[in-house]
C-alpha positions in Angstrom: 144.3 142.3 94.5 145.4 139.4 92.1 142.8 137.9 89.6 142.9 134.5 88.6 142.0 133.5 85.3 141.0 129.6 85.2 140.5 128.6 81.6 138.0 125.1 81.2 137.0 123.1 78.3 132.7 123.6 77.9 130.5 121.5 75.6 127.3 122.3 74.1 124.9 119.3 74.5 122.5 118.5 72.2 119.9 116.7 74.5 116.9 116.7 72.8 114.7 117.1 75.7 111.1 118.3 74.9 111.5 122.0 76.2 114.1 122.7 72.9 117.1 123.9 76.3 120.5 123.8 75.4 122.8 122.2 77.9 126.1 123.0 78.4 128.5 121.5 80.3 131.9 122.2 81.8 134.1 118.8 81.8 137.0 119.6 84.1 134.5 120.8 87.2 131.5 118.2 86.4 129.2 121.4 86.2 126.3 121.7 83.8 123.8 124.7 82.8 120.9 124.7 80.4 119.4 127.6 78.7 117.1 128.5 75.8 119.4 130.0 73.8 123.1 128.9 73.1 124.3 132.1 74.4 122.3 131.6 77.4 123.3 128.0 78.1 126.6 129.4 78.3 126.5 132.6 80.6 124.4 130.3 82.8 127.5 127.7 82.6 130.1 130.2 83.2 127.8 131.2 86.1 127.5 127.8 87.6 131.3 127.3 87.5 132.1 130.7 88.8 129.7 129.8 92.2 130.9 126.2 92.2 135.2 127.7 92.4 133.6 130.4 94.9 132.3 127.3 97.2 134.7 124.9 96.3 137.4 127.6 97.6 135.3 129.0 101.1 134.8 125.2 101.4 138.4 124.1 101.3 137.0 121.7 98.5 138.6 120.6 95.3 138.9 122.7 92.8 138.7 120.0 89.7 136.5 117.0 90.2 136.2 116.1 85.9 133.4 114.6 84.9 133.6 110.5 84.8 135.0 108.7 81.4 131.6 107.1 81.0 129.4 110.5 81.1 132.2 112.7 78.7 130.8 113.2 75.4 134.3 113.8 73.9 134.8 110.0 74.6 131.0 108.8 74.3 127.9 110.3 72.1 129.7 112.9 70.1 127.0 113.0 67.7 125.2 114.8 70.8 128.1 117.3 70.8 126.8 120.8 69.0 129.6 122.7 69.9 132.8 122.3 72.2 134.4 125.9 73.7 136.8 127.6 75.7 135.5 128.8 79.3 137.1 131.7 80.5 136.7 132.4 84.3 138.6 135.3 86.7 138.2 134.8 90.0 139.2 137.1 92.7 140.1 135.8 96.3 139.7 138.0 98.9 141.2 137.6 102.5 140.0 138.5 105.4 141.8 138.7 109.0 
């Protein structure tokens, strides 16, 4: 069985929302996570994405949807930008007859 490794681009959002969460988000899949930690924002963002491929593929649904020009902090509110990051994903399909 044949992993495949999908490699996105992840940014670490600097919110400033009242319950001090780090959001992170995942740009090519529109897929965002929060956590209290940095670490955490980004195990729960690499979760998120791994259950959003999982459903997208069952679902026959596609696989990039990137988020819109107006919401991408690369392009808009960089100052919000703490951190930007590869995302690293294997996925495993398996088949069933």
């Amino acid at each position: 069985m044949e992993k495949s490794k999908f490699v996105f681009t992840g940014v670490l959002l600097n919110e400033s929302n009242s319950s001090g969460t780090m959001t992170a988000l995942c740009l090519e899949v529109d897929v965002a996570s929060e956590g209290e930690t940095i670490e955490e924002a980004k195990n729960n963002l690499m979760e998120a994405v791994s259950l959003y491929i999982e459903s997208a593929v069952e679902n026959n649904l596609p696989l990039l949807r990137p988020i819109p020009k107006e919401d991408n902090p690369l392009l808009n509110n960089q100052d919000k930008i703490i951190e930007k990051f590869m995302l690293k994903i294997n996925f495993t399909v398996n088949a069933y007859a």
